[in-house]
VOKE-462853 format. One record per residue (C-alpha): residue in three letters; x, y, z. Coordinates in steps of 0.05 Angstrom, whole numbers, padded with zeros to 5 digits, always signed. Layout:
BEGIN
ALAXYZ...
This chain:
BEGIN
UNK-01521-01860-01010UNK-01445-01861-01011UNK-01387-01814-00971UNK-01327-01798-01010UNK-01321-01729-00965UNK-01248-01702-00980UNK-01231-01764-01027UNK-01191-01758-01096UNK-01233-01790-01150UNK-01209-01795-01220UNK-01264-01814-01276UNK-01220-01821-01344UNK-01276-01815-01396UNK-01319-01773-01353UNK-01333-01719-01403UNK-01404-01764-01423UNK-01445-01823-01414UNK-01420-01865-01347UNK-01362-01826-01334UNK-01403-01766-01323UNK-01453-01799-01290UNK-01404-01824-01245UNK-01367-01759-01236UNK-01428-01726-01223UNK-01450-01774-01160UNK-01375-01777-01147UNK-01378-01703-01128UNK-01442-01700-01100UNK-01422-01752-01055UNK-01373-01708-01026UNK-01305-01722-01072UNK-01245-01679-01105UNK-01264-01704-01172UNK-01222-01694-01231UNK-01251-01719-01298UNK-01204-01744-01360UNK-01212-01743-01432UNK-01173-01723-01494UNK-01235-01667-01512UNK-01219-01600-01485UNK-01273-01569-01497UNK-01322-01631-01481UNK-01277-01633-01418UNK-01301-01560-01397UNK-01372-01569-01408UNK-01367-01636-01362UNK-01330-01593-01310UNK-01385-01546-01305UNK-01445-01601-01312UNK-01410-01636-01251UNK-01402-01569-01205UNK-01373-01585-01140UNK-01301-01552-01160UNK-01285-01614-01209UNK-01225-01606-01254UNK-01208-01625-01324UNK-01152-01659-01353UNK-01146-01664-01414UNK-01105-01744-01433UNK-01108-01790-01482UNK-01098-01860-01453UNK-01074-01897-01505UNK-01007-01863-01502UNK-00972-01889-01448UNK-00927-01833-01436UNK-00972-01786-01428UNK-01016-01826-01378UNK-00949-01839-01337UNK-00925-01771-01341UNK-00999-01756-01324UNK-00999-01808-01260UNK-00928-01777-01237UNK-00956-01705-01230UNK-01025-01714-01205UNK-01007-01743-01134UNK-01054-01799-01107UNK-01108-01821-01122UNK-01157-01849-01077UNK-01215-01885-01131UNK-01195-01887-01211UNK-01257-01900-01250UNK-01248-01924-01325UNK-01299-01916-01377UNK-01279-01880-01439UNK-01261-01927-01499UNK-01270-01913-01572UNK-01295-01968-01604UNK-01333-01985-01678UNK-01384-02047-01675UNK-01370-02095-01733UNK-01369-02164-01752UNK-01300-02199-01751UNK-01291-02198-01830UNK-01320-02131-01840UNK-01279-02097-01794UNK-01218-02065-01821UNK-01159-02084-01789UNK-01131-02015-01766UNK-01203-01994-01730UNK-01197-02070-01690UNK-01135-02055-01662UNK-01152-01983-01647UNK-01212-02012-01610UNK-01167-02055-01571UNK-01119-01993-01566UNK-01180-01957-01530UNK-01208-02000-01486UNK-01169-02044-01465UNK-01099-02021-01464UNK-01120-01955-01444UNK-01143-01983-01382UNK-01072-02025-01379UNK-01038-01967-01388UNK-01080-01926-01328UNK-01076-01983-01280UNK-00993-01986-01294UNK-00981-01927-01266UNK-01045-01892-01230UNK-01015-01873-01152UNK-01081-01903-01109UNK-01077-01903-01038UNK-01078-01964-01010UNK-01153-01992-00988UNK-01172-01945-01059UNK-01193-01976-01117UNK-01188-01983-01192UNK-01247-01998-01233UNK-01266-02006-01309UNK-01329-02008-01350UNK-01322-02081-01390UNK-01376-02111-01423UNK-01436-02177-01421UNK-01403-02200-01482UNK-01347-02222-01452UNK-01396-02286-01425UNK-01451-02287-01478UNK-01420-02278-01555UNK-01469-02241-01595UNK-01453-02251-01675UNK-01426-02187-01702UNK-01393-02164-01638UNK-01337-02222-01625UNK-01279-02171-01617UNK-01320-02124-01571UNK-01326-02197-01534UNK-01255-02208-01537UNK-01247-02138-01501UNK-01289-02151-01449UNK-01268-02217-01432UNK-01190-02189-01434UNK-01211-02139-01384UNK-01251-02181-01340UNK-01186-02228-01336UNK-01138-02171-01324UNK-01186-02148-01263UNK-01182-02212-01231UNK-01100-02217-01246UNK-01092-02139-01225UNK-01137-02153-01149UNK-01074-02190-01132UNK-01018-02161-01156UNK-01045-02088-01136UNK-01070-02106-01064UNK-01085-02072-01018UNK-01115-02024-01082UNK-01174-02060-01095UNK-01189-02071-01176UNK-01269-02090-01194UNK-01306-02087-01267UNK-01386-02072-01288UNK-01401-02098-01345UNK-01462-02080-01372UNK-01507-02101-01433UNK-01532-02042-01482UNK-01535-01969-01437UNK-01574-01907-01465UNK-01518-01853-01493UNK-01443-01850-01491UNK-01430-01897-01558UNK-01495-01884-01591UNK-01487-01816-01593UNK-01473-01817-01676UNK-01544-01841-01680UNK-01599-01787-01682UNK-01644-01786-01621UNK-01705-01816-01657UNK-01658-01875-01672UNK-01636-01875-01612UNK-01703-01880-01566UNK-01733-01930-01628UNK-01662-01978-01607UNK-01673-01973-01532UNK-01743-01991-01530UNK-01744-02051-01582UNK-01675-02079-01542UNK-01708-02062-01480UNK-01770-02094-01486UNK-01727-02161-01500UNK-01699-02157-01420UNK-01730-02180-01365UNK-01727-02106-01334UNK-01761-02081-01391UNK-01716-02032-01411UNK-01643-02009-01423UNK-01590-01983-01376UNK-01573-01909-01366UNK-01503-01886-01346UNK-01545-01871-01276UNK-01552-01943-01267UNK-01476-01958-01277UNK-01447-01900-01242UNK-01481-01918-01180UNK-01462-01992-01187UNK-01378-01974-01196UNK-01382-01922-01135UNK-01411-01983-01090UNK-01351-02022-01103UNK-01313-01968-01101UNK-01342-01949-01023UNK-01342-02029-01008UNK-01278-02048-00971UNK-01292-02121-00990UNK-01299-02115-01066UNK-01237-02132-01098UNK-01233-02177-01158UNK-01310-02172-01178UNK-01345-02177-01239UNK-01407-02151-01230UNK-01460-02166-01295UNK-01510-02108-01298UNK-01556-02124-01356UNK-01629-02116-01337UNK-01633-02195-01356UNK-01615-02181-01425UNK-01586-02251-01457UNK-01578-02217-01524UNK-01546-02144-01540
């Protein structure tokens, strides 16, 4: 479905969920993939799940320096995929203060931080895994809204100043894995199907679904500065 023969791909949060799945297509689509996280040893496991010669790296983007020290020594890049973020679900005044601002930390300026000083070619692109919140507040989850929203703004400012890189989001509503991975697997698959049956596609998202809607942007030389909303019809999380 897509070519990225003898292109650099970076997925930063590939070791699970929609970085893998977009590591994996990545590099069976024909790309150098290298897959980031701060796990070593969840890292390694990726790197042999994905085949295709993909490499590890082991970062933490929430520290800056590291990322840019990171950036400076890695060469360039010609797709940076973002979808790693560490984030607890609470309501507003439940929420302690220190876990909000690490969620912010996470995902949001962990992307900042990436699309500072990530080396793209030009015509490459930068893309990040947002959120549905960001349009349609859901009570409980207004700061994962506020995260959302703040990245789909920061796509739209990056498109210009980054041009000729071109800078696109997903943002989909609740996808099997990645952050419900705490929950057993019976909880899990009871979750997906009672939140599924409330969309219009009848169920949840998998990181399948996502991955291959990121690497279409990413092979579209026209995408630049798009939110794309891929909830199955969901109008509640």
């Amino acid at each position: 479905m897509f070519d990225f023969t003898g292109q650099r791909v970076l997925v930063a949060g590939g070791s699970s969920g929609i970085g893998l799945a977009s590591a994996i297509l990545a590099a069976q689509s024909g790309a150098r993939v290298t897959v980031a996280a701060r796990s070593p040893e969840r890292l390694a496991k990726a790197a042999a799940q994905i085949g295709h010669g993909a490499q590890p790296a082991v970062l933490d983007l929430t520290d800056a320096g590291a990322v840019a020290g990171f950036c400076e020594s890695s060469g360039v890049w010609d797709h940076v995929i973002v979808t790693g973020s560490d984030v607890r679900i609470a309501p507003v005044r439940e929420l302690p203060l220190p876990d909000a601002r690490q969620a912010f930390d996470s995902k949001f300026w962990g992307f900042y931080h990436l699309a500072r000083s990530a080396r793209i070619a030009p015509g490459g692109s930068l893309s990040v895994v947002a959120g549905f919140l960001a349009t349609r507040p859901v009570a409980g989850r207004a700061l994962m809204g506020a995260i959302n929203g703040a990245l789909e703004s920061l796509v739209r400012g990056l498109a210009l100043e980054l041009r000729p890189v071109r800078v696109n989001a997903v943002s989909p509503a609740v996808v099997a894995g990645g952050m419900w991975s705490h929950m057993s697997e019976e909880e899990q698959a009871a979750m997906y199907a009672r939140v599924g049956a409330t969309y219009p596609a009848g169920c949840v998202g998998t990181g399948e679904d996502i991955a291959r809607q990121l690497l279409l942007m990413a092979a579209t030389p026209y995408a630049t500065g798009t939110i794309v909303t891929l909830d199955g019809g969901a109008s509640i999380a």
